[in-house]
PAMARNU-942950 format. One record per residue: residue in three letters; x, y, z of N, C-alpha, C in turn. Coordinates in steps of 0.1 Angstrom, whole numbers, plus 2048, in hexadecimal, padded with zeros to 3 digits. Layout:
N
ALAXYZXYZXYZ ...
//
This chain:
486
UNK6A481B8896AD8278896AC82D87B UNK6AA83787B6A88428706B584586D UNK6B984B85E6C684F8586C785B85C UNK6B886285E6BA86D8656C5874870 UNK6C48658796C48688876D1868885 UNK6DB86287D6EC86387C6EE86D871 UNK6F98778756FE87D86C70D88286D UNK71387D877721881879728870878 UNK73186E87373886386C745862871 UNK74885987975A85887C75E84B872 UNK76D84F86F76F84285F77C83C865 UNK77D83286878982A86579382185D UNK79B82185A79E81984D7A9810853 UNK7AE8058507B67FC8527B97F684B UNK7C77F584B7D07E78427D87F0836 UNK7D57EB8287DE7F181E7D87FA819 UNK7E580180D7DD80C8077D480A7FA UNK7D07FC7F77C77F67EF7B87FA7F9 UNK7B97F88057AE7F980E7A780D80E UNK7B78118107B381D8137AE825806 UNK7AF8247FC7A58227F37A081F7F0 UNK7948157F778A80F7F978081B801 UNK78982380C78482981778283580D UNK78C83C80878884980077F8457FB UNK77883E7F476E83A7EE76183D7F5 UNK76083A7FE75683580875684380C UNK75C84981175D85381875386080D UNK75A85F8037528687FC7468637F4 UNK7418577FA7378567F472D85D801 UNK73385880E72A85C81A72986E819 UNK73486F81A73588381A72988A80F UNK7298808047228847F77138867FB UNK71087C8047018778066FB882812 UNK70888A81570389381F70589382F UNK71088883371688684272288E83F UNK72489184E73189485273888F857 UNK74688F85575288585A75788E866 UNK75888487075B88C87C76788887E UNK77188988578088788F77C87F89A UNK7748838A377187E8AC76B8748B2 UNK76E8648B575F8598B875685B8BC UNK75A8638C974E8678D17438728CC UNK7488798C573E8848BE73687D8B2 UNK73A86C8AD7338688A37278608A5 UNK71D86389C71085B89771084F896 UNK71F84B88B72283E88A72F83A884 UNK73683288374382E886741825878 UNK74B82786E74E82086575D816868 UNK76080986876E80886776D800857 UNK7798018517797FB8467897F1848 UNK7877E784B78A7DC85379B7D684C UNK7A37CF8507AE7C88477AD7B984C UNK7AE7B38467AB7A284A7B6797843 UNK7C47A183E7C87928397D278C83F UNK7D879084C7DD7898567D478B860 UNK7DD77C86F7D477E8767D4789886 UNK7E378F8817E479C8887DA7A7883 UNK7D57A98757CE7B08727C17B3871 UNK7BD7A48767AD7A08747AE7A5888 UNK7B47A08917B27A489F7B47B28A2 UNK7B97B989A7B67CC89A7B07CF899 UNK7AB7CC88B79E7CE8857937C788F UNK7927C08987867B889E7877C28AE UNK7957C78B17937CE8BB7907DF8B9 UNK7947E08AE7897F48A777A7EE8A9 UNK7777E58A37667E48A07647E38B1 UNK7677DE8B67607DA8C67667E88CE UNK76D7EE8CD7737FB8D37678038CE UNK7618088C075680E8BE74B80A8C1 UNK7477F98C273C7F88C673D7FB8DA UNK7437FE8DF7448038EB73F80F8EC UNK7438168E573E8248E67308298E2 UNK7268228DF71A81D8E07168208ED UNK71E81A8F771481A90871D827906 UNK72783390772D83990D72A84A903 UNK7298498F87268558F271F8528E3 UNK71E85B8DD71285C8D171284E8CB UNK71784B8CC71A8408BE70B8368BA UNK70483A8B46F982B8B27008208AA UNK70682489C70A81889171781C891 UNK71A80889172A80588A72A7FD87F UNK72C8018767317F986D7397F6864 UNK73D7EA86474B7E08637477DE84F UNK7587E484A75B7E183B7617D983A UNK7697D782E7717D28287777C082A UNK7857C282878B7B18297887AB835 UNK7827AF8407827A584977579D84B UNK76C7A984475C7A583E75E79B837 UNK75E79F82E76179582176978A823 UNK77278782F77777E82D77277583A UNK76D77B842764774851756773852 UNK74F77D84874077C84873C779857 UNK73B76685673475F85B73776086A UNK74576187074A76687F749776883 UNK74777F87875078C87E73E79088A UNK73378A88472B79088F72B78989F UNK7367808A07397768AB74177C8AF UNK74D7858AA75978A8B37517978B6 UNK74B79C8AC7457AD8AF7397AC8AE UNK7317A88BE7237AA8B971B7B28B6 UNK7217BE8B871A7CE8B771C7D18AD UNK71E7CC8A07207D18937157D488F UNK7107DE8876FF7DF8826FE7E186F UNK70C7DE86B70C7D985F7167DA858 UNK7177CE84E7267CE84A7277D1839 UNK72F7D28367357D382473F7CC81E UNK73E7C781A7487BA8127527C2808 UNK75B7BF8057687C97FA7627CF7EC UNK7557C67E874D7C97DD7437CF7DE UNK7427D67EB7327D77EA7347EB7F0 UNK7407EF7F17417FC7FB7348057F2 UNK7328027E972780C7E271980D7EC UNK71A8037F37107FF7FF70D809809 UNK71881080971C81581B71481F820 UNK70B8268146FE82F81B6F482B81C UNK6F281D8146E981281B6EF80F829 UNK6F780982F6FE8038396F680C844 UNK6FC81D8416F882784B6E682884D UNK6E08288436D58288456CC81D848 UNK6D180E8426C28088446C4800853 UNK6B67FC8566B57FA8686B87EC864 UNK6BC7E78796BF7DB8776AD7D1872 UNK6AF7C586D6A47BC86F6A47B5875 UNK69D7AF8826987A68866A77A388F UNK6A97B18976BB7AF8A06C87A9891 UNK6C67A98856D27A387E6D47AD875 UNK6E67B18756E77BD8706E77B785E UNK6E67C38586E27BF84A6F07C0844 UNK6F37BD83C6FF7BB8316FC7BA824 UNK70B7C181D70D7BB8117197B980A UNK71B7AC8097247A580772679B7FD UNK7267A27F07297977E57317907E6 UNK7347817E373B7777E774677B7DB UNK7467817CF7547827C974B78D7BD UNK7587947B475479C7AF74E79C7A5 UNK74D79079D74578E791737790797 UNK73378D7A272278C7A472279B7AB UNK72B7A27B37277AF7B57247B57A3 UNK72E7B679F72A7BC78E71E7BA786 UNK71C7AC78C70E7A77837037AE788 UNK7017B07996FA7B779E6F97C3799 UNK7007CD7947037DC7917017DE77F UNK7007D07756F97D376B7097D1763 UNK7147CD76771F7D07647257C0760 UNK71A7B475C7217A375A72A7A274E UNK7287AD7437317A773973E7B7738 UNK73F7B874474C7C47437567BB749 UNK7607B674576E7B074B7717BF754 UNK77F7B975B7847BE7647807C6770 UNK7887CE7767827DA7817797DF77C UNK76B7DB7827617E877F75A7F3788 UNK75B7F279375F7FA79E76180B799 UNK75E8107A075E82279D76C8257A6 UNK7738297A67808307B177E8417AD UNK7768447A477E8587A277785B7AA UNK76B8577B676A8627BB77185D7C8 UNK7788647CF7818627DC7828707E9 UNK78386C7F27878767FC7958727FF UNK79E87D7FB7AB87A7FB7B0879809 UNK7B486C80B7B587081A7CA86B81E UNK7CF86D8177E086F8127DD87D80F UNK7EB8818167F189080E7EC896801 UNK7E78A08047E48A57F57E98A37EA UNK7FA8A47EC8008A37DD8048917DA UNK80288B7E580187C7DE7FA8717DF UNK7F58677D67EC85F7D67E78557D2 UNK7E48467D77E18397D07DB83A7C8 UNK7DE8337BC7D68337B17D58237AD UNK7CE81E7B17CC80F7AC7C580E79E UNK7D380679A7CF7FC78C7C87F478B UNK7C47E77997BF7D97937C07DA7A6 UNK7B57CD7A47B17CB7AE7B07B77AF UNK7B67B07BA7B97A27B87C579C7B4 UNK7BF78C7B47D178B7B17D077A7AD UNK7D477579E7D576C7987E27637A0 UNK7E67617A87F37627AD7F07547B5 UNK7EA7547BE7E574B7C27F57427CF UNK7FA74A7D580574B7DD7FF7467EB UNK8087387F080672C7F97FE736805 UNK80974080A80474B8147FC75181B UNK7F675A80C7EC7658077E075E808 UNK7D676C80F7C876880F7BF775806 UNK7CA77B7FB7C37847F77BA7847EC UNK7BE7757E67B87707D97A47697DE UNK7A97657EF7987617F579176D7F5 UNK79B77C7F97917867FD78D7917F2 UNK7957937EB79479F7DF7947957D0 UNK7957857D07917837C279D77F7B9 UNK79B77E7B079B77E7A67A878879B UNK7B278B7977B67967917AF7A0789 UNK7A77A97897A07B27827A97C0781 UNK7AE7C07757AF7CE7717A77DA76A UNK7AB7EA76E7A87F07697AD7F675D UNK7A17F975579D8027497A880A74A UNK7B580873F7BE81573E7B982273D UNK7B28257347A98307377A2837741 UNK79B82874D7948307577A2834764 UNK7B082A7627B88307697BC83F764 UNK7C08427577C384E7577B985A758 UNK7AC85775A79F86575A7A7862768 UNK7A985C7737A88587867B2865781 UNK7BD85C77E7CE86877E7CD87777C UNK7C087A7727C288776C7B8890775 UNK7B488577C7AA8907887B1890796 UNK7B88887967C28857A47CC8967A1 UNK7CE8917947E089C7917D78AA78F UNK7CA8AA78D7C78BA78E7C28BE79C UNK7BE8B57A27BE8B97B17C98BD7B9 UNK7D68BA7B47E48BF7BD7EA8B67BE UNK7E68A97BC7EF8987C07FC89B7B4 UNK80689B7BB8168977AF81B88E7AF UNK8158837B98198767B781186A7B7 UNK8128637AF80A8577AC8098497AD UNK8098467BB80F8387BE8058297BB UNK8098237AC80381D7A980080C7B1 UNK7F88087B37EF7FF7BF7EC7F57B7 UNK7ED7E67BC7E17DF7B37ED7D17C2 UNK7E27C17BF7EC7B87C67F57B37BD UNK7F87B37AB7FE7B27A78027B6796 UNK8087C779B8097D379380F7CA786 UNK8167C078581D7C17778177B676D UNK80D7AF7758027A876B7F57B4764 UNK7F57BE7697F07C47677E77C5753 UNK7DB7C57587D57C47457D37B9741 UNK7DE7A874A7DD79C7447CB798741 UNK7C579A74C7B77937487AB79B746 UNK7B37A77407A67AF7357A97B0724 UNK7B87A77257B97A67187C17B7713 UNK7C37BD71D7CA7C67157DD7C6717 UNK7E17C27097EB7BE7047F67C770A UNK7F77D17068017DE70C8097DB71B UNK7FC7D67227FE7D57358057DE739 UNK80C7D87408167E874D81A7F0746 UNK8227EE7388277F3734820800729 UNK8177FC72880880872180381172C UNK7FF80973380181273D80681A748 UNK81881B74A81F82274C82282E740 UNK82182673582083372B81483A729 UNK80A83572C7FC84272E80084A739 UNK80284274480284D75080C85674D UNK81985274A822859746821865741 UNK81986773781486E72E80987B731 UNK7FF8737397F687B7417FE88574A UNK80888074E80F88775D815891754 UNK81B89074B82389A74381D8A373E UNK80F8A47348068AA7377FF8B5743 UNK8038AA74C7FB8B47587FD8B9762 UNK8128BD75D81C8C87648268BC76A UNK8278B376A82E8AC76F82C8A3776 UNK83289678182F89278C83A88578E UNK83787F79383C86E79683086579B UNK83885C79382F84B790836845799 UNK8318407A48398337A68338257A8 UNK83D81D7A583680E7A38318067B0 UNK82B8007B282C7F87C08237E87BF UNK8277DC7C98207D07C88287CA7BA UNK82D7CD7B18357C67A88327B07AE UNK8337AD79D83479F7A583F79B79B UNK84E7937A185979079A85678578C UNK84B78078C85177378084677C775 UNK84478677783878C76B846798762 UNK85079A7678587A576385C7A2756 UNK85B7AB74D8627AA74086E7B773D UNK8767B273187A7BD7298787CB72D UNK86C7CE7258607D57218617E072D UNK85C7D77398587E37458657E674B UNK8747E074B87D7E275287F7F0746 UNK87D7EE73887E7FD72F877808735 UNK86880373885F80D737862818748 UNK86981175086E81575D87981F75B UNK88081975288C82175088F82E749 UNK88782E73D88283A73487B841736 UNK86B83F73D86384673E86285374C UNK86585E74586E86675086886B75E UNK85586775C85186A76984F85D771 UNK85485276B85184877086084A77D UNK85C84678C86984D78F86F83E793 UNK87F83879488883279188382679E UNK87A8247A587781B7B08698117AC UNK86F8047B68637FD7B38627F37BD UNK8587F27C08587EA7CE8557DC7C9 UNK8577D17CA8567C57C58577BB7D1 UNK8497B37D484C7A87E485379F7DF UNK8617977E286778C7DA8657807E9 UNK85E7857F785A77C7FE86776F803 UNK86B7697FC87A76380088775E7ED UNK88D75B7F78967587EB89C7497EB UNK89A73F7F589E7327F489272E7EA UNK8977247E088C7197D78867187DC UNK88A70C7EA8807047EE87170C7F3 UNK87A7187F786A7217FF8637267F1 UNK86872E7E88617307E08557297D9 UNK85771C7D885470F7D484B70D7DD UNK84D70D7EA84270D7F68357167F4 UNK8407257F883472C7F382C7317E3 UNK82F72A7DA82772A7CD82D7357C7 UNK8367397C783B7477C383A7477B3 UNK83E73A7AC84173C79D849742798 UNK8597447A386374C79D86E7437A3 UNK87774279D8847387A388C7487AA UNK8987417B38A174C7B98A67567AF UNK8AD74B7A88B875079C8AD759793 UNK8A475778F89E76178889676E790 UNK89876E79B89177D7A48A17847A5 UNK8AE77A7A38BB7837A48C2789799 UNK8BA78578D8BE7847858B279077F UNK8AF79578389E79C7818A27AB787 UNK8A97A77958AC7B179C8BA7B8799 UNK8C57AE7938D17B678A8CF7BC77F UNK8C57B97758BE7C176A8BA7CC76D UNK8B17CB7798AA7DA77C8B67E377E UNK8C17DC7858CA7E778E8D27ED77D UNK8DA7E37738DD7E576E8D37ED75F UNK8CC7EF75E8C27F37528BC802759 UNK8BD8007678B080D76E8BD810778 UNK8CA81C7728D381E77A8C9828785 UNK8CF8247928CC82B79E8B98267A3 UNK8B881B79D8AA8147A28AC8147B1 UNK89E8177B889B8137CC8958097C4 UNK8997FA7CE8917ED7D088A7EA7DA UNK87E7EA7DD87B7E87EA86F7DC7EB UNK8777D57F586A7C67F48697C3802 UNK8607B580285E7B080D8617A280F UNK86279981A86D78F81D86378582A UNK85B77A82885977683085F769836 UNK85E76884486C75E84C861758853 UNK86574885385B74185D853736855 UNK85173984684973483E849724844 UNK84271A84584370D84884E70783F UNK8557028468616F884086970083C UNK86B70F83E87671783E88570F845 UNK88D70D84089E70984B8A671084A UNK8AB7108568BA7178578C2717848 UNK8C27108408C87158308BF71C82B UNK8B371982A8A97248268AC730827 UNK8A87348388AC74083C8BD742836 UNK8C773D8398D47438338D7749822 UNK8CD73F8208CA7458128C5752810 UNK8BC7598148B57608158BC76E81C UNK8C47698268CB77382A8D577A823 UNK8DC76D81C8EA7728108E3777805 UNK8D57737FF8CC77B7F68CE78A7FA UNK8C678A8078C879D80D8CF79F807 UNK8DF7998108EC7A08118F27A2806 UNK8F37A27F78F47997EA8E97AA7E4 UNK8E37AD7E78D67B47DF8D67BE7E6 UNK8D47C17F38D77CE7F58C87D67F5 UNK8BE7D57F58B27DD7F78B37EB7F8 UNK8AC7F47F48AB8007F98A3800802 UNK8987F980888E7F481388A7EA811 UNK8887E281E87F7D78228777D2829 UNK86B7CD82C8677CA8348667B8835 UNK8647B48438657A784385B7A584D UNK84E79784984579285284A781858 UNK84478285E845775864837770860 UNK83D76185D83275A85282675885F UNK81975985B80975886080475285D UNK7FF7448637F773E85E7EA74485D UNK7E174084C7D67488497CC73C846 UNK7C173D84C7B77308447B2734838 UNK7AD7268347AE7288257B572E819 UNK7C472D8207CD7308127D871E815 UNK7DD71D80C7E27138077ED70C817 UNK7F47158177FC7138207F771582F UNK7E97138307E271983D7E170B847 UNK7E87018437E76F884D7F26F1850 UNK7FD6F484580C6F28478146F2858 UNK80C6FA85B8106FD86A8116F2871 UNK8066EA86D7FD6DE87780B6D1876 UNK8126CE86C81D6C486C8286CD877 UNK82A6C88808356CB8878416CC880 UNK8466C18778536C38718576CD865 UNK84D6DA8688496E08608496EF863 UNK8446EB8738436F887484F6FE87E UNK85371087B85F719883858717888 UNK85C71D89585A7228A385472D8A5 UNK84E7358AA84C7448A885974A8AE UNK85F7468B987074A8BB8757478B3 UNK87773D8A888173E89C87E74A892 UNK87074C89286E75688786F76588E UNK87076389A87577289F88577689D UNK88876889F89876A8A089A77188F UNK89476788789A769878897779876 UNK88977C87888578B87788C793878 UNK89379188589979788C8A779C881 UNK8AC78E87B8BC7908768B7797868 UNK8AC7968668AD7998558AB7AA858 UNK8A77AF86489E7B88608B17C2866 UNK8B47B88708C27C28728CB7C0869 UNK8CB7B68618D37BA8548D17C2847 UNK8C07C18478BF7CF83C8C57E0845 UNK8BE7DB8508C27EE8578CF7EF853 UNK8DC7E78588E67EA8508E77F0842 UNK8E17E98398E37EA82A8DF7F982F UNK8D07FD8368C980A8318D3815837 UNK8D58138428E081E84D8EA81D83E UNK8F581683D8FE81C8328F881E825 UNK8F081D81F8EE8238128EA831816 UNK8E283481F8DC8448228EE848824 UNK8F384682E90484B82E90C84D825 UNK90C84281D91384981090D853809 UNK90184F8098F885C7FC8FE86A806 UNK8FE8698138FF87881690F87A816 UNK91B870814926873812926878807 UNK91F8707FE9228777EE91C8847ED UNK91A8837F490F8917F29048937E5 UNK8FC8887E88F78847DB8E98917D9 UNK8E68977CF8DC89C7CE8CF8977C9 UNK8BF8977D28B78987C98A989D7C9 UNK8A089E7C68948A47C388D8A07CE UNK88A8A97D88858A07E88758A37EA UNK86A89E7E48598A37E68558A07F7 UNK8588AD7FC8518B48068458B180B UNK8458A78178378A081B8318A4827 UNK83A8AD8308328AE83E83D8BC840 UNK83C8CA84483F8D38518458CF859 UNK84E8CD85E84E8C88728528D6879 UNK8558DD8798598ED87B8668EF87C UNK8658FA8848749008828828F788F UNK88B8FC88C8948F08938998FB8A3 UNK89E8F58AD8A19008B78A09098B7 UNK8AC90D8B28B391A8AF8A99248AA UNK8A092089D89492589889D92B88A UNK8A49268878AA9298798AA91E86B UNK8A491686E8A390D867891906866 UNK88D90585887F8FC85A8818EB857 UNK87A8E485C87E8D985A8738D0852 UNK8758C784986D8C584386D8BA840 UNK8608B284186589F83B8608A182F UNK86D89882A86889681C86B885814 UNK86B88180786E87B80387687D7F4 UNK8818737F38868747E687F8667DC UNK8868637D087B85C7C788284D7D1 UNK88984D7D688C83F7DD88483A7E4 UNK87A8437EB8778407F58638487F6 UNK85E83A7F784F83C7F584683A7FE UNK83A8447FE83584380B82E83E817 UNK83084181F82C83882D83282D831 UNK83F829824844819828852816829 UNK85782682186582982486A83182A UNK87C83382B87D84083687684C82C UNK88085783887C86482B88686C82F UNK88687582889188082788B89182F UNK89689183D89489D84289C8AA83A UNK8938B683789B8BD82F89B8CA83A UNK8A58D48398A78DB8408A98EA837 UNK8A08F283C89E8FE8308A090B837 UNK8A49178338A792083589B925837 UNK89492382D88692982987892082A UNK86F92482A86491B82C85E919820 UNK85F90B81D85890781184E903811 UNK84990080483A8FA8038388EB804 UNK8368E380C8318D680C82C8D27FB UNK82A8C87F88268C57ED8318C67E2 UNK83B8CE7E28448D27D98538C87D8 UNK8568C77CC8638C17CB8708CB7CE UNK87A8C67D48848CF7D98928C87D5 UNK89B8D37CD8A48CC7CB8AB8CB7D7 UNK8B48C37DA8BB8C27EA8C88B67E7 UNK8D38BA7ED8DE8B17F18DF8AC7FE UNK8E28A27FD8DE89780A8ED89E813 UNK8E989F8208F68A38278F689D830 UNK8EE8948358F388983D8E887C841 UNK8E587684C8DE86C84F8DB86B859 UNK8CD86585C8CB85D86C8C685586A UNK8CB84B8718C883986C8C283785B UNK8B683485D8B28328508AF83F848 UNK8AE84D84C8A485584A8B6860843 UNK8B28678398BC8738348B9880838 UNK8C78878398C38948408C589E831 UNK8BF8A78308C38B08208C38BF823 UNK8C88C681B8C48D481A8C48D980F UNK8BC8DF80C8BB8E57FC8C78EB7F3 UNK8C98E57E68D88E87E38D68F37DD UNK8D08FB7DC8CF90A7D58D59137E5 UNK8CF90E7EF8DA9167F98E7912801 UNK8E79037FE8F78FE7FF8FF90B7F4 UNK8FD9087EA9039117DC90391D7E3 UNK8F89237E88FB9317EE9069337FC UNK90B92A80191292F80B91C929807 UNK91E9237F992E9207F293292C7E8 UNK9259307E792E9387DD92D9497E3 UNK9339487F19399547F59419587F7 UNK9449657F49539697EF95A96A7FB UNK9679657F8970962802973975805 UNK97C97681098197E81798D982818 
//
């Protein structure tokens, strides 16, 4: 098969937004080479998925998109599928057993590959690949052995988030080495990027229209440790800082934080630096010792509470938003109670909570196997269940009060939804700095007038639905108070 013969491209992307910038990548390397990206499966040449593999809910998604496209082989255009990212890399040796129809795959190091992928024929019925087994030997391959850190290209991208906002990854991997996690087998190593090559990404992101900068990495606040550059998060919140001010304004926000790396320093640099905006998402995973200790965390309870009263008191009006997993082996009923009074005690502005997965080849991947060890999957539904209806609580009344107080703030305009019945009103999703995207609620704003998406809007909260705030612009609250009486 000729490269010729394909020229329409359908792209899929799965899992996190470390991935999905993997995809922008890829995407505009293919666009570049002269394909077109279609909408449609059926109208494509060939079917890209760029895969997620690090649970095993997410490796069976991913294994049913690839077999869904290779179907469409017998039924419309499709000649090639081919399979990227973490599930590659982390299954090589099986994924052409669950998907036989694959015709070539890409490992997390290798997406520079992917107009090769499209073009070269199979050999001898076996699809071809390339899959460096870790990223020191992809780099050695590319001329790049004695450059520490990320060396990887990210500026060129097809933005495939809202114009005005956008992942910007720092570092890629994770020193961390957590009982659970399988992300240290799939992506390596901690490599960070070049302060520098982050701020050229920022200053081409921020003149394209992006106002917001959601920084990415598996573990944002080691950030710099193993390139030797001294400054770390905190140099680099103050470049970006800097850049953004420069280049009309915007918001930073943090994300992936890891608790036992937090200093001084960055609880300042959060608080001072004025585009840095007041939120930070941090996984604190559980709060009993014993589980922490299980799962390799490197952080005692008392110091993630003790971590998280500093933020609240140093970073007045901080959103906290983490994640909480239940089930872990040898989790107990005090465990979990622990964990629940943690919640209730802390108060989140969001949460999410998984139920522990057994993963092969990470530390805790066999824990399961001792009976006296392992929940139940009913016990870990049940727990799910209680944590996830005790944060709703926390989130239902904090959105309530904010819109009792009638708190005001700066609401960035993410989607249209139109006009409301009546046709007097436009309706608009948006977000305030609390709340970041795709993972939290958001704020519906209600306008007289029709605004511009992309824009910050001042607005007072006037009321709530479940997790999500209702707002209306306070420049025309003001206008219908300040009319003269009769």
């Amino acid at each position: 098969m000729s490269s010729s013969q394909i020229k329409n491209i359908a792209f899929v992307s799965l899992g996190c937004p470390k991935n999905l910038v993997d995809s922008e990548q890829m995407l505009a390397t293919v666009i570049d080479a002269g394909y077109n990206l279609v909408p449609d499966h059926d109208e494509a040449d060939a079917i890209i998925i760029n895969t997620c593999g690090f649970l095993e809910a997410s490796k069976e998604e991913s294994v049913d998109v690839i077999n869904e496209a290779v179907s469409l082989k017998e039924t419309a255009k499709v000649q090639r599928v081919i399979a990227a990212g973490c599930l590659v890399q982390r299954h090589r040796a099986k994924l052409l057993e669950w998907c036989p129809g694959i015709d070539a795959m890409i490992g997390v190091f290798d997406r520079d590959h992917i107009v090769d992928a499209l073009a070269t024929k199979l050999k001898d019925e076996t699809a071809p690949s390339w899959i460096a087994a870790n990223a020191l030997l992809a780099a050695r391959a590319r001329g790049n052995d004695e450059v520490p850190g990320y060396t990887e290209d990210d500026s060129n991208r097809l933005q495939l988030t809202p114009r005005h906002w956008a992942y910007l990854r720092v570092s890629e991997g994770c020193n961390q080495n957590c009982a659970f996690c399988t992300i240290p087998s799939i992506r390596g190593k901690m490599r960070s990027k070049p302060v520098e090559t982050i701020v050229a990404e920022a200053k081409k992101l921020l003149a394209s229209g992006v106002f917001e900068l959601n920084l990415i990495g598996q573990d944002t606040t080691s950030f710099g440790d193993d390139i030797g550059y001294e400054e770390g998060l905190v140099g680099l919140l103050t470049a970006l800082n800097n850049t953004v001010a420069t280049s009309g304004g915007g918001w930073i926000r943090l994300m992936y934080a890891y608790p036992s790396n937090f200093t001084e320093e960055m609880i300042d640099a959060i608080a001072s630096l004025p585009h840095v905006v007041k939120y930070i998402d941090i996984p604190l995973q559980h709060a009993s010792d014993s589980m922490l200790r299980a799962m390799r965390r490197n952080v005692s309870s008392k110091t993630q509470s003790e971590l998280l009263h500093t933020l609240r008191d140093r970073v007045p009006g901080i959103a906290i938003r983490t994640t909480m997993i239940t089930g872990f082996p040898g989790e107990t009923k005090e465990d979990h109670k622990t964990l629940v009074d943690f919640i209730a005690t802390h108060k989140f502005d969001a949460m999410g909570v998984f139920q522990y997965s057994a993963e092969a080849g990470t530390v805790a991947g066999t824990m399961e196997n001792d009976e006296s060890l392992r929940v139940s999957e009913k016990m870990k539904q049940t727990r799910e269940e209680e944590l996830m209806l005790l944060q709703q609580g926390i989130a239902f009344e904090t959105a309530a009060k904010r819109a009792e107080l009638e708190c005001v703030f700066g609401v960035l305009l993410d989607e249209y939804l139109g006009e409301t019945g009546e046709g007097k009103l436009h309706l608009f999703k948006g977000r305030t700095y609390h709340q970041a995207p795709d993972v939290d609620a958001c704020t519906i704003v209600m306008a007289e007038t029709k605004l511009t998406v992309g824009e910050v809007v001042k607005c007072t909260i006037t009321d709530s639905d479940e997790y999500d705030m209702i707002a209306r612009p306070t420049n025309e609250l003001e206008k219908v108070l300040s009319l003269p009486l009769r």
